[in-house]
Each structure stands twice: as structure tokens, then as C-alpha cells.
N, C-alpha and C positions, 0 to 999 in steps of 0.2 A: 601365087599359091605356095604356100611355102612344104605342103606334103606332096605333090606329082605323080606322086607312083602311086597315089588309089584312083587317077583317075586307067591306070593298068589293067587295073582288075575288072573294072565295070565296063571300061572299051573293047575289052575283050570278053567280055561275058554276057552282057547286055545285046537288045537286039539292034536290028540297025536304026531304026527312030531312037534308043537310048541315046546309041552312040555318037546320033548325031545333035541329039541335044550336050552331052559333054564339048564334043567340038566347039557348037553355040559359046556355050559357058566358060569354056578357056578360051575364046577370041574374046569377048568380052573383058574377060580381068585384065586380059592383055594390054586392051585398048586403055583403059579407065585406067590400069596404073596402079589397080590399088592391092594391097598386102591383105587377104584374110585370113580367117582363123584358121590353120589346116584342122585343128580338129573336128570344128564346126560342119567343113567344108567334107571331110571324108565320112561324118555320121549323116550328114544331108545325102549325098550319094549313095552310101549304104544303103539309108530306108528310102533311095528312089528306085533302085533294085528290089528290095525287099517290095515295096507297091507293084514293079514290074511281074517278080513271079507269083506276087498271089492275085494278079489283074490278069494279065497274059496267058498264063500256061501253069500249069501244076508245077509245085514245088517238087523238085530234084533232089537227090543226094547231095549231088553236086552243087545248086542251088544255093544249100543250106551250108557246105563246103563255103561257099562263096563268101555267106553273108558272114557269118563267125570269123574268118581267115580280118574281111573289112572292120568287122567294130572290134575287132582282139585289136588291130593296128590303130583304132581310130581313142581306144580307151589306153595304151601305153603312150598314148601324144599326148592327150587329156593327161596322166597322171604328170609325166614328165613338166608340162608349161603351165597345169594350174595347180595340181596336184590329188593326192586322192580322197580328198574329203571337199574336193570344191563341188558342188553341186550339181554343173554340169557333166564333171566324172562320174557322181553316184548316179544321174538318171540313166550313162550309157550303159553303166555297169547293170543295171537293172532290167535294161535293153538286152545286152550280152546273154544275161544271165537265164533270160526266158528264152531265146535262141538256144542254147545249150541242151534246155528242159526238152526242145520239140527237137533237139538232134541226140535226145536219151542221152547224151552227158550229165548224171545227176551231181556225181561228184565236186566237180568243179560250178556246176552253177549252187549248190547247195553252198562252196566256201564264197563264190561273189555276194552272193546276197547275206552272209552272214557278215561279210566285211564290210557292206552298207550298213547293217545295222548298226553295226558296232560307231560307223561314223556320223550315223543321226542319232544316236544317243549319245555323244558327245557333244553335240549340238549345243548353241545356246538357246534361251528361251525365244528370241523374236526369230533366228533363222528356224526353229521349230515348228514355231506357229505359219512361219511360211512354206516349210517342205512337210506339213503333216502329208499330205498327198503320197509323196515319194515314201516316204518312212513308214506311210500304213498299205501302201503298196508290197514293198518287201514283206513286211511282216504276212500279209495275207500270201503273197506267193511262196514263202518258205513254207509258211502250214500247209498249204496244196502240196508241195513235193514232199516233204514230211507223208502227207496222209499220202499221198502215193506210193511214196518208197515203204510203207505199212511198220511207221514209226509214229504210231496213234500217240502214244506216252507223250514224244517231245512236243507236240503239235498241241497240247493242253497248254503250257506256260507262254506260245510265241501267242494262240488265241488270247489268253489274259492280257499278255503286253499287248497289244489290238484295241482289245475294249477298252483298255484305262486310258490308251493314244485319244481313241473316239472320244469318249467324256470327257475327256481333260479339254477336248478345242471343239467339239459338238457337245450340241442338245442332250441328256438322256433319254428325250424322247425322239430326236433325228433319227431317218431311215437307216442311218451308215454304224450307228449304234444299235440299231436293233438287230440289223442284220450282226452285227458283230457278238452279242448274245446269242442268239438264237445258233449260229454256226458253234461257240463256245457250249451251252446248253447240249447242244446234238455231240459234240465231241466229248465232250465230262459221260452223258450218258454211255455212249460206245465204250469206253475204258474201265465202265465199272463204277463212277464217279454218281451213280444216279441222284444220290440226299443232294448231293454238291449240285447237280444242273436246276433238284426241283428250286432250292433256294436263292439259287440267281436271277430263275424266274419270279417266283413268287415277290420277291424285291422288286425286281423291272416291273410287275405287272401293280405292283402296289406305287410306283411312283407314276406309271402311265396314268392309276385311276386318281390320284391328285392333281395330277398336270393338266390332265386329257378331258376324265372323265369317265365312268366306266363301261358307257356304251358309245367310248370314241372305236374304229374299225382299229388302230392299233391296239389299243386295250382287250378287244375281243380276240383280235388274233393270239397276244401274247398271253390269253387265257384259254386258247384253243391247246396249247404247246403247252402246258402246264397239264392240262388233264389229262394229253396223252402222256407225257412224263413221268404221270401219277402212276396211272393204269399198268404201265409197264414196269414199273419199280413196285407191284404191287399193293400199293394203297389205293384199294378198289374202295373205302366207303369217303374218302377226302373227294377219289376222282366224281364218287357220282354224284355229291353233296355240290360238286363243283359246276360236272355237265350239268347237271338240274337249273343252276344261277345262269351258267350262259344261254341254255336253250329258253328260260323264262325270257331274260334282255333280248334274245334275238327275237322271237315271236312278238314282242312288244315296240319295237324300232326297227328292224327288219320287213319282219310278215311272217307270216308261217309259209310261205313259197318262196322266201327267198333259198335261194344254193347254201348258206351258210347251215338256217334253222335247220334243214332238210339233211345236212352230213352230221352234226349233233343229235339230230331224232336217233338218226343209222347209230352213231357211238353209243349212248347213254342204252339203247336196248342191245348191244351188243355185251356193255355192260351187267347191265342187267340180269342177261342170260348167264353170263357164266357166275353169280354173288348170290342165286337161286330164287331173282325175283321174275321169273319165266311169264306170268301171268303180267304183269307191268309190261313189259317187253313186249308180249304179244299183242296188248292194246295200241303200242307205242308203232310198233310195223304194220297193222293192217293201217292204222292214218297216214304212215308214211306211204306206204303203195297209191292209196287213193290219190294223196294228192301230188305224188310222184307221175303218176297218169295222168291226171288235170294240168300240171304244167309244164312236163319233157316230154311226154306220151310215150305209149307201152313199147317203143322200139327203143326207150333211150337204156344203156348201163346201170342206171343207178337203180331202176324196175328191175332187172333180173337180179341185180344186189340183192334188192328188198326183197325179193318173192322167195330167193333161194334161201335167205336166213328167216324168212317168215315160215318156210316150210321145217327147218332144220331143226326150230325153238318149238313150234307144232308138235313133231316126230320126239324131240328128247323127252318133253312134258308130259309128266303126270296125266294124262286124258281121263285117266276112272273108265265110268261105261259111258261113256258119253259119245252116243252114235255121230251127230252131227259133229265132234270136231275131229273124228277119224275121219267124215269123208272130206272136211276142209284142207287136212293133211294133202289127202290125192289130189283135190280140187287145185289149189295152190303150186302143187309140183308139176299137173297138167298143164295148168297155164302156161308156167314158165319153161316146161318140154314145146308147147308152140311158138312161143317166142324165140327160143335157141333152134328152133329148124326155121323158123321165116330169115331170121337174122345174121345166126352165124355159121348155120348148114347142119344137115342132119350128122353128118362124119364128124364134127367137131369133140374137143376131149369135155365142154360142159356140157353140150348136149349128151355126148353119151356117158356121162356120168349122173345126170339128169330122167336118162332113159334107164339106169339101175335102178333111181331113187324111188321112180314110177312104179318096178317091177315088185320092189322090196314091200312097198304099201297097197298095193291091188287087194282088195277084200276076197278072203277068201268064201266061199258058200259058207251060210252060216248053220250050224250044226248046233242040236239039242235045244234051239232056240235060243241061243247066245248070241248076243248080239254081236255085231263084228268089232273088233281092233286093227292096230296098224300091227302088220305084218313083216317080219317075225315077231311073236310078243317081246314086250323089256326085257332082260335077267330079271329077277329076283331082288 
């Protein structure tokens, strides 16, 4: 073994089955005669440590002490006998480097993984194609500590180099490129970048519906993330022009029960409500409850979803004198007051904001023979 002194660290730190498997493993090379890799041999022991303390016993300070002190020692072997752009140096460095992250060392694993980068893009095109893995590995784990360290800005351009790594050796339609979109998309919107995320969608979702199809489940999802996209950057008549295409395909190859049609009903009249098409809306949620009942039943989440914005669009809406939809206002708000005390208990903060909404719409006696309203009337 030509490194000896990592088996130091781990005979002494390790328990006694470790340590007696190292014994094992040095009587053996003894016997056999044979010279191996010390690097090899001190990152193999490192992560038989690293499996001992997250199998055995909770990770330690110390622990973590441990494992950094072995792959710091096991990646300056590595640089030194193959160097640092040999392969096996960048995977340990990428090893090290996530170590660092769970022992809050940003600094120094933020420079490891920035000096892998730097040596797979140096790269030539076949060892490329062979360490895309490693090379889209870094890049994804810089953007996490990037969005962690709440340096959103830089975590845009390493996302870009991501997706062009994906497409350049994947599918456009492959999962590891969608996801690499979709994380890009979600970041460009966060920064402010929203025209920029809807248009990488709308690109991706126009290539899914050539590749795929338009009622492939990829194609629908990446036109799920598109209308939300809309919605929130404000282009309320694109998004609903849009929900409207997806909830038609979903009801036509799905079902109308399926979980997808059913969170689209929910958007397009959440929509709705607020673009002043209330009346739309209101049709769109009393179908949703019914058949939110018929196939999750009245104890599931997504019924007190429905019922509290069927009450909410009820109460903001235009009524006129229209006795029967004031008392569906109460009717609707009752319901979903017995469901939040069966379900989630009467103390709860939706029940008892549930139990105001009751209070606020209780009909008052009606007087001079005027017919009743919801309670307090509108402004003006």
C-alpha cells in the first residue's frame, strides 16, 4: 500500500468490526504481494467510513472532521500521481466538495467545484461525452450552493451551461433536460427574468408537441409551467387562452376525474375570478366540488380548496337581488365549517376563519320586505 497512514485515521476512528476489517485488508495485500493504488485505496476507505457513520450512528462533528481531513489527503495523492484534471481526481474533488457543503464550508467547496469546471471544459469532445455525468453533476451542485448562499443572479448562467451540457449529449425531450429547463425556467422567473423563462418554455413545449405530441404527459406538463409562468408575469388572457387548450386535451385523454383535469378546473377559475369572468368561474367550481366528491370524497383537501373559493367568488360576485345565491353563499361556507371541524378540529386557524366567514354572511331579519343580501352589504 503505498499510502499507510490513512489506514490511521480510520483504525482509529472506525468501530471495532471496521477496524477489524482494515486488519483483514492489510494482511491480505501483504500476503498477495501486490502494490495498489494509494489513492484509490484511501478514497475506498474514506467512503467505507463515510457508509459506517450514516449506517451506524449519527454523523458527528467529529465524524465529518474525519471524512474531509481523509479525501483532503486522498485528493492531494490523486493530484500529485495522476494529476488534476485526471478524472479520477475531478470525481473525488466533487466528493470533497459536497463534504465541505454538509460541514458549511461554502467557500472552499464553492472554489473545488468551480476548478472541476474549469477542467471539464477543457475537456476534449470524446472524454466529454464520457464524463457528461460528472461535468453535469458540478454544474447542478454549484447552482444549489449558489441558490443557497442567495446568489440567485450567478446560478442563471451555470443553469444555461446545464441545459446546453443536456442537449448537446441528450434527447430534448429526455427527463435530465427537462428537468434542467424547468429548474432554469423557475430560476430566470425568481430574478426577474419572467419574458425570458416564458420563452424557453414555450420553445420546449413547442418541440415536445413535434417530438412527443401534444397530449404526450410531457407536453402537458410543460404546458402546465407555461400557464403558471403566464399568470404570474401577468398575461392573464395568453394564460387562459392556454389553461382552456390544456383542460380541453386533459378531459378528452385523461377524463374529467383525472388529478390533472381536476388542478386545471381549480386554475382556469381561479383565473377567471380575478380577469372578471366570476360567472364562468362559478360554473367551473360547483363541477369541480361535485366531482371532487365523487372521486376523493368530502374529507379530501382539494374539497375544502374547492368549497372555500366557491364561497369566496359567491361572496365577491355581483348577486343583484338574487335571494337563492345569497343563501348558496352560507350554504357553501356551512358545508365547508363541518368539514374543518370533522377534519381538522374546531381550534384550527381555517376553521376558525371559516367560523368569521359564517358570521360575516348570516342573514339578517329582513326588513321593509327587502329581500336578504350577504352581510355586510358591498361598498359602493
Amino acid at each position: 500500500v503505498q499510502e499507510p497512514s490513512n489506514f490511521v485515521h480510520c483504525a482509529t476512528e472506525g468501530s471495532p468490526a471496521m477496524r477489524a476489517g482494515f486488519q483483514r485488508f492489510d494482511r491480505i495485500v501483504a500476503v498477495e504481494g501486490r502494490a495498489l493504488d494509494g489513492p484509490l485505496v484511501s478514497a475506498g476507505l474514506a467512503n467505507m467510513l463515510r457508509c459506517e457513520v450514516a449506517i451506524e450512528r449519527p454523523a458527528t462533528i467529529e465524524h465529518r472532521k474525519v471524512e474531509v481531513r481523509m479525501f483532503r489527503e486522498s485528493l492531494a495523492e490523486r493530484r500529485r500521481t495522476l494529476g488534476s484534471t485526471h478524472e479520477l481526481a475531478l470525481q473525488l474533488m466533487l466528493t470533497l466538495a459536497g463534504l465541505l457543503v454538509d460541514a458549511s464550508s461554502f467557500d472552499e467547496a464553492e472554489s473545488l467545484y468551480r476548478e472541476a469546471l474549469v477542467a471539464f471544459r477543457r475537456k476534449g469532445a470524446e472524454d466529454r461525452r464520457r464524463l457528461h455525468e460528472d461535468h453535469a453533476l458540478a454544474l447542478l451542485s454549484l447552482a444549489t450552493l449558489m441558490e443557497r448562499r442567495r446568489r440567485e443572479e450567478e446560478t442563471v448562467p451555470i443553469l444555461k451551461e446545464l441545459l446546453e451540457l443536456r442537449r448537446s449529449h441528450l434527447s430534448p425531450t429526455h427527463e435530465l433536460t427537462l428537468e434542467a429547463v424547468r429548474s432554469l425556467a423557475r430560476m430566470l422567473q425568481h430574478v426577474g427574468l419572467g419574458s425570458e423563462a416564458i420563452l424557453l418554455c414555450r420553445v420546449q413545449l413547442e418541440t415536445e408537441r413535434s417530438e412527443l405530441g401534444p397530449t404526450h404527459d410531457t407536453s402537458l406538463d410543460t404546458q402546465r409551467q407555461l400557464c403558471a409562468l403566464m399568470e404570474r408575469e401577468g398575461q392573464e388572457a395568453a394564460a387562459e387562452a392556454l389553461y382552456r387548450d390544456l383542460l380541453e386535451i386533459e378531459r378528452m385523454h385523461l377524463g374529467r376525474e383525472d388529478p390533472n383535469t381536476l388542478r386545471t378546473m381549480f386554475c382556469l377559475a381561479s383565473l377567471l375570478d380575478e380577469t372578471g369572468g366570476a360567472d364562468e368561474a362559478v360554473r367551473i367550481l360547483r363541477d369541480l366540488v361535485q366531482i371532487e366528491k365523487e372521486v376523493l370524497g368530502d374529507g379530501s383537501e382539494e374539497v375544502r380548496a374547492s368549497l372555500a373559493t366557491l364561497g369566496r367568488v359567491l361572496q365577491d360576485a355581483d348577486l343583484g337581488e338574487a335571494h337563492a345565491d345569497a343563501h348558496e353563499v352560507l350554504a357553501v361556507y356551512r358545508e365547508l365549517l363541518e368539514l374543518e371541524k370533522r377534519d381538522l378540529g374546531p381550534s384550527h386557524p381555517e376553521t376558525r376563519a371559516t367560523m368569521g366567514m359564517v358570521s360575516q354572511v348570516t342573514p339578517p331579519p329582513p326588513q321593509y320586505g327587502r329581500p336578504w343580501r350577504a352581510w355586510p352589504p358591498p361598498p359602493p
